[in-house]
C-alpha positions as CSV (number, residue, x, y, z in Angstrom):
1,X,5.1,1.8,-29.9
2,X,5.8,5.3,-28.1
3,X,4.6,7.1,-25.2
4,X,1.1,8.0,-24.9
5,X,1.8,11.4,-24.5
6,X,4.4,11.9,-26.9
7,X,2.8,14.2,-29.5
8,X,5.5,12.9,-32.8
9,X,8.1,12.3,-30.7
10,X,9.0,8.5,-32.1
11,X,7.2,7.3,-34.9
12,X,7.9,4.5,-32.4
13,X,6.9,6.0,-30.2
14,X,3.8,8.0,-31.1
15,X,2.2,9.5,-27.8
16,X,4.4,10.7,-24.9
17,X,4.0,10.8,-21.6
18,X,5.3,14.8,-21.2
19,X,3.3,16.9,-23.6
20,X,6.0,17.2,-26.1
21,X,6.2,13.6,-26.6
22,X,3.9,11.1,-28.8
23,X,3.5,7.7,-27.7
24,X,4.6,5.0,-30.3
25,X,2.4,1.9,-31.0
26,X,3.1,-0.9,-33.4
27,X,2.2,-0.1,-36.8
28,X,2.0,-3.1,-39.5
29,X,2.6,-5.8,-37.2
30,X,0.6,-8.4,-35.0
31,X,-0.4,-9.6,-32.1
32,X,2.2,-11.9,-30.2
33,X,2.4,-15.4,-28.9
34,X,0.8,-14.8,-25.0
35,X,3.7,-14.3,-22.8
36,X,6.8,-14.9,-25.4
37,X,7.9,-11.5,-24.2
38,X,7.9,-11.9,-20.1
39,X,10.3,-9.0,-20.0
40,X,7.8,-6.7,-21.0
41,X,6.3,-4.0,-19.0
42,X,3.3,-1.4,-19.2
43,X,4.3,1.5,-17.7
44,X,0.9,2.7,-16.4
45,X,-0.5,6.4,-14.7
46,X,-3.4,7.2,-12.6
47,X,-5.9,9.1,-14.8
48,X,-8.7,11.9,-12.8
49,X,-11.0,8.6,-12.6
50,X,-8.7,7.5,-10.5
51,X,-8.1,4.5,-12.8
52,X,-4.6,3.3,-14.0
53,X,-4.0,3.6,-17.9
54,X,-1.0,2.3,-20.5
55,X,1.3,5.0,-21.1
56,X,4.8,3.6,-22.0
57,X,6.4,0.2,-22.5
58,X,9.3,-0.7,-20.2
59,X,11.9,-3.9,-19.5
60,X,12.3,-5.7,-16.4
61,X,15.8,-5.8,-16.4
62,X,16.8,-6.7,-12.4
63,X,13.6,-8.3,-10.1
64,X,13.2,-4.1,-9.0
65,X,14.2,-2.4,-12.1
66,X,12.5,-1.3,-15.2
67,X,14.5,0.6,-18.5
68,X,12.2,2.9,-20.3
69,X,12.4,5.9,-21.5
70,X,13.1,9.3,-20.1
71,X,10.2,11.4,-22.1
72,X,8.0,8.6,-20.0
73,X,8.2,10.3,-17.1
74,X,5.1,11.1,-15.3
75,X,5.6,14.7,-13.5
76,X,2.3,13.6,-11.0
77,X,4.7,10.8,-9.9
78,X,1.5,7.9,-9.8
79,X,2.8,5.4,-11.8
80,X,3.0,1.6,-11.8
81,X,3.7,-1.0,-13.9
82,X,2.0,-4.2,-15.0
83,X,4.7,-7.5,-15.2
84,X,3.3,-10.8,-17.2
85,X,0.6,-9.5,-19.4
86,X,-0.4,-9.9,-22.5
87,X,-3.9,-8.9,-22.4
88,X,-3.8,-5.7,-20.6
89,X,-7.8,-6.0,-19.7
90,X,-7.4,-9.6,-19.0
91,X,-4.5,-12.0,-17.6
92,X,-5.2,-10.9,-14.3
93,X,-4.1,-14.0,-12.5
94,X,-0.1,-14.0,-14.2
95,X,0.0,-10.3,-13.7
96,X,1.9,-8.4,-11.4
97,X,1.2,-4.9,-10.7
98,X,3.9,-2.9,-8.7
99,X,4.8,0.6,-7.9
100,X,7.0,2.8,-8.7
101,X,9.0,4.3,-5.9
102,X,11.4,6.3,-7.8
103,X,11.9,7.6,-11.6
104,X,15.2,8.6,-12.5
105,X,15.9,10.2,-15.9
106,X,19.2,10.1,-17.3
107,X,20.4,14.3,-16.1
108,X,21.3,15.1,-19.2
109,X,18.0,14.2,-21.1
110,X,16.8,16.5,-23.5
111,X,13.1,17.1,-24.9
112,X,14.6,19.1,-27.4
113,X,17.0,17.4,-29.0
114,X,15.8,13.7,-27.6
115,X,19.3,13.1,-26.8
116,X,19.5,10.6,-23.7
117,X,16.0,9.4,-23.7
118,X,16.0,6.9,-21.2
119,X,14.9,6.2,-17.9
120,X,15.4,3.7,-14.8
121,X,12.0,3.2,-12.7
122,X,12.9,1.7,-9.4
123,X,10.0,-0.7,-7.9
124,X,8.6,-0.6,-4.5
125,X,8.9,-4.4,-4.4
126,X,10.8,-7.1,-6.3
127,X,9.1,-8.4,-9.4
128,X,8.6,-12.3,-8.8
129,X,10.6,-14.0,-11.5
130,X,8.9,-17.1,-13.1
131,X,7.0,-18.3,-16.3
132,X,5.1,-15.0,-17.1
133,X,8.0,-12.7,-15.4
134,X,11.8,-12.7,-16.5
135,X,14.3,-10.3,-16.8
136,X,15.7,-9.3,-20.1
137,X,19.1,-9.1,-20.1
138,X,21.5,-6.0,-21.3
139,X,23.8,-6.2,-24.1
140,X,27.5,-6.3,-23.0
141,X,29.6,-2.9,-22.7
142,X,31.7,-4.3,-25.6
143,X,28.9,-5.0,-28.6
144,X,29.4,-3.5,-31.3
145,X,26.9,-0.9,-33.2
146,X,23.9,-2.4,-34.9
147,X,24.9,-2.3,-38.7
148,X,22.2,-0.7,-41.3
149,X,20.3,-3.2,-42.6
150,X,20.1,-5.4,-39.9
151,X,16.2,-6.6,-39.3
152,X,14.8,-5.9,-35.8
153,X,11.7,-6.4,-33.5
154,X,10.1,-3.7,-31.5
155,X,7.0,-5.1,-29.2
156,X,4.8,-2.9,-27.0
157,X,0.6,-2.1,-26.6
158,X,1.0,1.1,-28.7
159,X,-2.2,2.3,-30.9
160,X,-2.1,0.0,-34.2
161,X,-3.6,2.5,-36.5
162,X,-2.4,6.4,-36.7
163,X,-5.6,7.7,-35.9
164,X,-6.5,5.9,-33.1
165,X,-7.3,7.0,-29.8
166,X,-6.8,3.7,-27.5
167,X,-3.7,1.4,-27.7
168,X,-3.5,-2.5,-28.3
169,X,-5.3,-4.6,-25.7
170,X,-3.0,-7.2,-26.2
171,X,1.0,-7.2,-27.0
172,X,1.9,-6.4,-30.8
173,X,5.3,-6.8,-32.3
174,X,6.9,-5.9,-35.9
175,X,10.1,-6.6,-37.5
176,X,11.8,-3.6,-39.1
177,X,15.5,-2.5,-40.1
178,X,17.8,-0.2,-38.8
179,X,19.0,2.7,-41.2
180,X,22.3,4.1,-41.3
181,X,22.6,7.5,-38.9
182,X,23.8,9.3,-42.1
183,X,20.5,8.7,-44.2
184,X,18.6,9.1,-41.2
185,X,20.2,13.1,-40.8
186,X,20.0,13.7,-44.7
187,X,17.5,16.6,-45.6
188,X,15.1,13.7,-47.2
189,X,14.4,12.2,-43.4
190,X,15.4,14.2,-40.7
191,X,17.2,17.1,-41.3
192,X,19.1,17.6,-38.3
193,X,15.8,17.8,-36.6
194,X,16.7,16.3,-34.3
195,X,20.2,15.0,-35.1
196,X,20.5,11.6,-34.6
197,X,23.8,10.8,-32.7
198,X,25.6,7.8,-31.8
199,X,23.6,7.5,-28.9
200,X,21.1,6.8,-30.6
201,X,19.8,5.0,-33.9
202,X,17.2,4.7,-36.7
203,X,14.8,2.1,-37.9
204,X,11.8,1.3,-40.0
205,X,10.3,0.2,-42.9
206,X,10.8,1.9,-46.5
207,X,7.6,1.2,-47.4
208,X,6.3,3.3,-44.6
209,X,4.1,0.1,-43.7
210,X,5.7,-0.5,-40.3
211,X,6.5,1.2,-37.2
212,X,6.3,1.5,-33.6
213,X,3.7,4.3,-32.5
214,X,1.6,6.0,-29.8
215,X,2.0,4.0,-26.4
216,X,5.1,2.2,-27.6
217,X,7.6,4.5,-26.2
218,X,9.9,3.1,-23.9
219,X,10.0,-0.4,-25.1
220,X,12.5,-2.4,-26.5
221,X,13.9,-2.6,-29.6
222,X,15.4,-6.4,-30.3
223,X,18.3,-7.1,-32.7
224,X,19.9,-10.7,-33.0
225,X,18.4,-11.7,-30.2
226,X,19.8,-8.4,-28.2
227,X,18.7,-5.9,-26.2
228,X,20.2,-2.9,-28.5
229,X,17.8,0.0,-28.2
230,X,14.9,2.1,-26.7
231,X,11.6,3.6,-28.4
232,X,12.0,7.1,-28.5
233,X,10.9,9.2,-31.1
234,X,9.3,9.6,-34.5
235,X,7.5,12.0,-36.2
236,X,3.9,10.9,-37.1
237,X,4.0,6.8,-37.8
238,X,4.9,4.4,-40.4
239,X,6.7,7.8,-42.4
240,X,9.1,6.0,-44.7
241,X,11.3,9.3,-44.2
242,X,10.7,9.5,-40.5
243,X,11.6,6.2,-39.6
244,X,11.4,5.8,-35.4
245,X,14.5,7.2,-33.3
246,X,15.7,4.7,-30.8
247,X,17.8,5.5,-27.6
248,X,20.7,3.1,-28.5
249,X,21.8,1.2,-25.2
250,X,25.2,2.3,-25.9
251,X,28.3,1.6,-23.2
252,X,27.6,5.2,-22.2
253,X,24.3,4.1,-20.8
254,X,25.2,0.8,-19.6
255,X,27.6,2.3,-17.4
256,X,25.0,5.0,-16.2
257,X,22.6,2.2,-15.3
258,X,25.3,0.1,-13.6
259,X,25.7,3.0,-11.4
260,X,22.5,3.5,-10.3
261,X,21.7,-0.2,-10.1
262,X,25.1,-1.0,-8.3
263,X,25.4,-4.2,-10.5
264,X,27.7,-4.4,-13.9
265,X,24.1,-5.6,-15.9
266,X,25.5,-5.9,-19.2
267,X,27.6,-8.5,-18.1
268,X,25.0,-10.8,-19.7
269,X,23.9,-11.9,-22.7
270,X,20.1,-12.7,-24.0
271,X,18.8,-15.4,-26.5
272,X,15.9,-16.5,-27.6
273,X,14.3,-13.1,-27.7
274,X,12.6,-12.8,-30.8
């Protein structure tokens, strides 16, 4: 589950939408119950056919507001994203496709170092919230960190096999676990390359059997029941010792969206979300 254009950016996230960045699909997982997810969002851009393509996953999180990630950014600025799918070639009567007026990167977002990969898309129109179309609520400033261990799901229409060239028609999901930042740096896994901050965290499978890859990017990353990170980056998919990088929605970014948004977000919680 990773951007389209992400290049190894997340093992989650195995294809990018810059050129640096791999998107992420879901890797060892399958295909979810229609509509379980209505937060979900593909994040889509005009291709030279002049026809609009998966790129990125997202999260409504306000009626005019999608979370995603900052690598998602499309520099030709035609984007828009799809609302209550599951099928991405079907489902046309509970989809909603909107534009996006406005990306807005976090300013300190780094390619190179993938710190602060996340992104607000502001709508041209309000989302209509109903059965097929809710908003997934952030976690509250004061949640703790996600301890190692802990089991996770990451959902998005990301390619399902490494070598593939197209993602998932319909929404995948997979449960994996989050690994301790300290592993995660260690010359075994990452290296330093990049260094995994408190920003953000690791998760995967040790087995190397699941992940989020190519066209996941940008989606959510689910633990008891809360909205806790952001598909970012991995190197290649379903590594065992390059588990997927997640932007963690830390209070640092919670305030950052609040500011933009103009609403204290996390003031909510979210059930019922796995």
């Amino acid at each position: 589950m990773k951007s389209l254009q992400h290049t190894v950016f997340i093992s989650l996230i195995a294809v990018s939408l810059t050129p640096a960045y791999h998107g992420v699909e879901i890797i060892g997982g399958h295909e979810v119950k229609p509509h379980s997810k209505p937060y979900m969002a593909s994040i889509q851009f005009l291709n030279k056919r002049g026809i609009y393509e998966h790129k990125c996953g997202g999260t409504l999180i306000k009626s005019k507001w999608v979370l995603t990630a900052a690598h998602c950014k499309n520099r030709n600025k035609a984007v828009q994203v799809v609302l209550g799918a599951h099928s991405l070639s079907q489902d046309k009567n509970t989809q909603q496709k909107l534009k996006v007026k406005e990306q807005i990167p976090h300013q300190e977002f780094s390619l190179k170092t993938k710190e602060n990969d996340i992104m607000l898309l502001e709508l041209a129109s309000n989302a209509k919230i109903n059965k097929y179309v809710k908003v997934l609520q952030l976690p509250k400033a004061k949640d703790k960190d996600v301890k190692p261990g802990t089991s996770c799901t990451v959902a998005g229409w990301g390619i399902t096999t490494e070598n593939s060239k197209s993602p998932s028609d319909t929404l995948q999901d997979v449960k994996i676990n989050v690994i301790d930042r300290k592993t995660c740096n260690s010359k075994d896994y990452y290296n330093g390359n990049p260094v995994v901050t408190e920003n953000m965290m690791c998760a995967g499978d040790h087995k190397g059997r699941k992940d989020s890859c190519l066209g996941d990017s940008g989606g959510p990353l689910i633990c008891k029941n809360k909205y806790k990170g952001i598909v970012s980056y991995g190197l290649g998919c379903a590594n065992p010792k390059k588990p997927g990088i997640y932007t963690f929605i830390s209070k640092k970014y919670l305030h950052w969206i609040e500011k933009i948004v103009g609403v204290q977000t996390y003031n909510m919680t979210a059930e019922g979300l796995d």
